[in-house]
C-alpha positions in Angstrom: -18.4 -151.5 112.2 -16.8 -152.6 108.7 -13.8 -149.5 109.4 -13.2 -146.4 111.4 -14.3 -143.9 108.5 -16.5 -143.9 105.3 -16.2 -141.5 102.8 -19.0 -138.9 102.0 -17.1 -136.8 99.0 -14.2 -135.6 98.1 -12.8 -134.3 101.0 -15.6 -135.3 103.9 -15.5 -138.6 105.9 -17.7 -139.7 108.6 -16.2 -141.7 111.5 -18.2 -144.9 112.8 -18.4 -146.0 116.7 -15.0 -147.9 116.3 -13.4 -144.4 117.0 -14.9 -143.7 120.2 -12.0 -142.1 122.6 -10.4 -143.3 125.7 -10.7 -140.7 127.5 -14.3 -139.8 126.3 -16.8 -141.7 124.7 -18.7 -138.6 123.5 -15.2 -138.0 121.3 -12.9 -139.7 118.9 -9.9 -141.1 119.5 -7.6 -139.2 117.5 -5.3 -141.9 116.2 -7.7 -143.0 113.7 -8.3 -139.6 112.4 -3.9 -139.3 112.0 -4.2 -142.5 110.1 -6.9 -140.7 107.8 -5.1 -138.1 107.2 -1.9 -139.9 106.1 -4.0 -141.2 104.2 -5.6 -138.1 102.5 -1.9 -136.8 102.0 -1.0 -139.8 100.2 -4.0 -140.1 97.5 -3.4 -136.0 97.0 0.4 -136.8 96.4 -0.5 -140.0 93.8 -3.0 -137.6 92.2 -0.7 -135.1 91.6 2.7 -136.9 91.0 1.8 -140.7 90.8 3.6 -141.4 94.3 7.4 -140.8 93.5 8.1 -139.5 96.4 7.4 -141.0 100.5 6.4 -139.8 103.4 9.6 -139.8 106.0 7.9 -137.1 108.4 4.7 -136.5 110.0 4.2 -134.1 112.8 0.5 -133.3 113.7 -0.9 -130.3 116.4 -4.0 -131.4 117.6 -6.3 -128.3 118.6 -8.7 -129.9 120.7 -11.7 -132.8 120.9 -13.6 -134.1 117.7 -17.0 -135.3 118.7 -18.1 -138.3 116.6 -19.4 -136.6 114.0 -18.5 -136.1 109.9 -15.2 -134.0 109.4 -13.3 -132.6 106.3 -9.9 -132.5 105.1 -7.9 -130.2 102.7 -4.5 -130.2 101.9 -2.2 -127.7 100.3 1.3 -127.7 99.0 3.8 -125.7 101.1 6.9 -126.3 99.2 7.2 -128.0 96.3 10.2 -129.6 94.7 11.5 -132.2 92.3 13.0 -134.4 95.2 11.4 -133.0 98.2 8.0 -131.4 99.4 6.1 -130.6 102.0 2.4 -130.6 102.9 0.4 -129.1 105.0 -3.3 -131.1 105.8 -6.0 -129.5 108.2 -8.8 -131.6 109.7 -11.8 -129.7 110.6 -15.3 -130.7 112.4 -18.2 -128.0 112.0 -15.8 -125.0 110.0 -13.2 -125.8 113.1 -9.3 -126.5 112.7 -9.1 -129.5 114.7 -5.4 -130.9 113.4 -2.8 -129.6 111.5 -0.7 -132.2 110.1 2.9 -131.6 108.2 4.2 -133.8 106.4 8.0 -133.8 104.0 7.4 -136.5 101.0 11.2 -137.5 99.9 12.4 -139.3 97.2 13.3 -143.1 97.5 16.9 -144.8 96.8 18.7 -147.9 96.8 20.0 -148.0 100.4 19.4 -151.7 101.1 22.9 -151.9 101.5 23.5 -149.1 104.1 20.7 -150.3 106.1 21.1 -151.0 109.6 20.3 -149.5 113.0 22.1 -150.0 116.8 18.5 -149.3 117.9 17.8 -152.6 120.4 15.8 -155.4 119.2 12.3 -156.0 120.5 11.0 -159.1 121.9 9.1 -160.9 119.7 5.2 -160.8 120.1 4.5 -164.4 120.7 6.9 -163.5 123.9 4.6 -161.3 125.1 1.4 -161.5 126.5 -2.4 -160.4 125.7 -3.1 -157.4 126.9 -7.0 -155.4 126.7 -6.7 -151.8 127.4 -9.9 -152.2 128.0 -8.8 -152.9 131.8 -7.8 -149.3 132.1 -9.1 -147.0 129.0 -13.2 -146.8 127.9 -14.4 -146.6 124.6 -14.6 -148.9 122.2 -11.8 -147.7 119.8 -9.3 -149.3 122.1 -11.2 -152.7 122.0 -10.7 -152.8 118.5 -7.1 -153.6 118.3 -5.3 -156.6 119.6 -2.2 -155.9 121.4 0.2 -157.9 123.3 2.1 -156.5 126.1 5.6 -156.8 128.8 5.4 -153.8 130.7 8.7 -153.7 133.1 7.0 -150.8 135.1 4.4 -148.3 134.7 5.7 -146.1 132.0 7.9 -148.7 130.1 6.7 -151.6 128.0 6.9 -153.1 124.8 3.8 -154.2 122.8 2.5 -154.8 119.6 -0.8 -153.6 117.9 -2.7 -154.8 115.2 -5.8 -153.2 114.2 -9.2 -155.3 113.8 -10.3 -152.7 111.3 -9.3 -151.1 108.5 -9.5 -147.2 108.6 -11.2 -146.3 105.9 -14.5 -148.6 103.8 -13.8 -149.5 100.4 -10.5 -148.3 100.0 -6.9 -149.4 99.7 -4.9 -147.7 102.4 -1.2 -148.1 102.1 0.9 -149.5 105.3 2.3 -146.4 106.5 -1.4 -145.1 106.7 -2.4 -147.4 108.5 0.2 -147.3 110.7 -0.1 -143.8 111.7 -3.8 -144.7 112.1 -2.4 -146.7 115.1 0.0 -144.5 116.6 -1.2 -142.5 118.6 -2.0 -145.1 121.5 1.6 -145.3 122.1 0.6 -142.8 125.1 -1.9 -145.8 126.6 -0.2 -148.6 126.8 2.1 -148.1 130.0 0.8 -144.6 131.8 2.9 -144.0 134.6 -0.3 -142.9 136.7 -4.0 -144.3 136.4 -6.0 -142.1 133.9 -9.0 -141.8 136.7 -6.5 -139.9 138.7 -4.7 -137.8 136.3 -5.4 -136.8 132.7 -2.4 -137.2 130.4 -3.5 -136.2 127.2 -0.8 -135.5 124.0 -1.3 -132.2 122.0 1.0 -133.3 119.2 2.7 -136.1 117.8 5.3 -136.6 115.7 6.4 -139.7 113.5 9.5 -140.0 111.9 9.9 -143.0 109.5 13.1 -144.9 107.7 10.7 -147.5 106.3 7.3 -148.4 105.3 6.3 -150.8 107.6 5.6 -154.8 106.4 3.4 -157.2 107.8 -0.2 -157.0 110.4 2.2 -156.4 113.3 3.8 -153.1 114.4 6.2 -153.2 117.7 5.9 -150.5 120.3 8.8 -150.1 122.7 7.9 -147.4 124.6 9.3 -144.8 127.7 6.6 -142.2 129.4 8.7 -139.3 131.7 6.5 -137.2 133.5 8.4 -133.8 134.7 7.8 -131.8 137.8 5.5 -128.9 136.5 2.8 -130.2 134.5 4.6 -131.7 131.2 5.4 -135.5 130.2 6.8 -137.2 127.3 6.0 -140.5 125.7 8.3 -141.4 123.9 8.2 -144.8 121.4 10.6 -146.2 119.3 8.2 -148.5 116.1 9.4 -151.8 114.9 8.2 -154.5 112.4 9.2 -158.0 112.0 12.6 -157.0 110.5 13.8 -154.2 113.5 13.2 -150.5 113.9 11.3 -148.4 111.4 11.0 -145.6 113.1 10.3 -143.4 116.2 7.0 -141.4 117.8 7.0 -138.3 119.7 3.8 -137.2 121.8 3.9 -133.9 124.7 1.8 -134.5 127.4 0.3 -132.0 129.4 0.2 -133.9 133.0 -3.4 -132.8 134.7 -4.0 -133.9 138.4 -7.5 -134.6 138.9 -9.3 -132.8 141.5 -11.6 -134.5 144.2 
């Protein structure tokens, strides 16, 4: 398993084993396929404008399950502009939408000296313990990341993740890319309720970056809130080794299982 994906063309990719889900191992786990697409976005907006501008927002719908199997990506431009644009990526397996992924692409500045945040610190990883979530989640996409872990209860922890892989052979892959190819098990590492008793699967996430992340390491401190009728939350605030760089969204829909 030298990465998650290989290219085929263009605009098709086939996944290896290293993406098979957590709650399936007949599917993949999304969060590789978010990182691709990043990805994807990125090399169409270097092609097109040499990669003045950066990715600040991401929100992706996810449609339904991707069996392991060769998918294709197109993007489009949805509104173009000198300082500002935003693009619009579809992921498809077999002719069918699986995600549809917006992104905005601003321009960078000098802010260095503005920068701050009252966001609260994380501890740092070598504070934290190992942690597999192979103890709770199958597949073997999960057991290819090494994470470290407090959880305070179920449904708050901090962690950080660092991928074994890189997401896509033979290609350079910038740091926000591979990032939001890690994402997306935010929702895994403190689940208020054990996944062989309830399914909690996102439909969406959203990312929203104020820097491109440095180093192997990205910090996860993270809340899950499940409401009363069926909808939860998991909500994660990303860090690297200098604070904060940003936040993650995902909706759950909160699924009882039946005996």
């Amino acid at each position: 398993m030298p990465a998650y994906f290989e290219r085929l063309d263009a605009s098709s990719f086939r996944p290896t084993s290293a993406v098979e889900g957590a709650w399936s191992v007949e599917e993949q786990h999304i969060a590789p396929s978010l990182g691709l697409i990043a990805h994807v976005i990125e090399r169409d907006h270097d092609a097109r404008r040499g990669g003045e501008l950066q990715l600040g927002r991401i929100s992706y719908d996810i449609l339904g399950t991707i069996p392991i199997e060769c998918v294709d990506l197109d993007v489009r431009v949805l509104r173009p502009g000198r300082t500002i644009e935003l693009v619009e990526a579809v992921l498809s397996h077999d002719g069918r939408a699986a995600v549809i992924a917006r992104a905005w692409l601003m321009q960078s500045a000098d802010t260095a000296a503005l920068a701050g945040s009252a966001l609260p610190a994380m501890p740092d990883r070598h504070e934290l313990a190992p942690w597999s979530a192979g103890e709770i989640w199958q597949g073997q996409h999960v057991r290819t990341v090494d994470m470290r872990r407090r959880q305070t209860e179920p449904g708050r922890a901090w962690a950080w993740l660092r991928p074994q892989l890189p997401l896509l052979e033979g290609e350079d892959v910038s740091p926000t890319a591979r990032l939001l190819g890690l994402v997306d098990i935010a929702n895994g590492i403190t689940p208020r309720m054990a996944p062989a008793e309830v399914a909690f699967p996102n439909v969406d996430l959203t990312c929203h970056l104020v820097a491109q992340p440095e180093g192997e390491w990205i910090g996860f401190d993270t809340t899950v809130t499940v409401g009363p009728a069926g909808l939860g939350l998991t909500d994660t605030v990303l860090h690297d080794h200098r604070g904060p760089i940003g936040t993650v969204q995902q909706i759950l829909t909160v699924r009882p299982m039946r005996g």
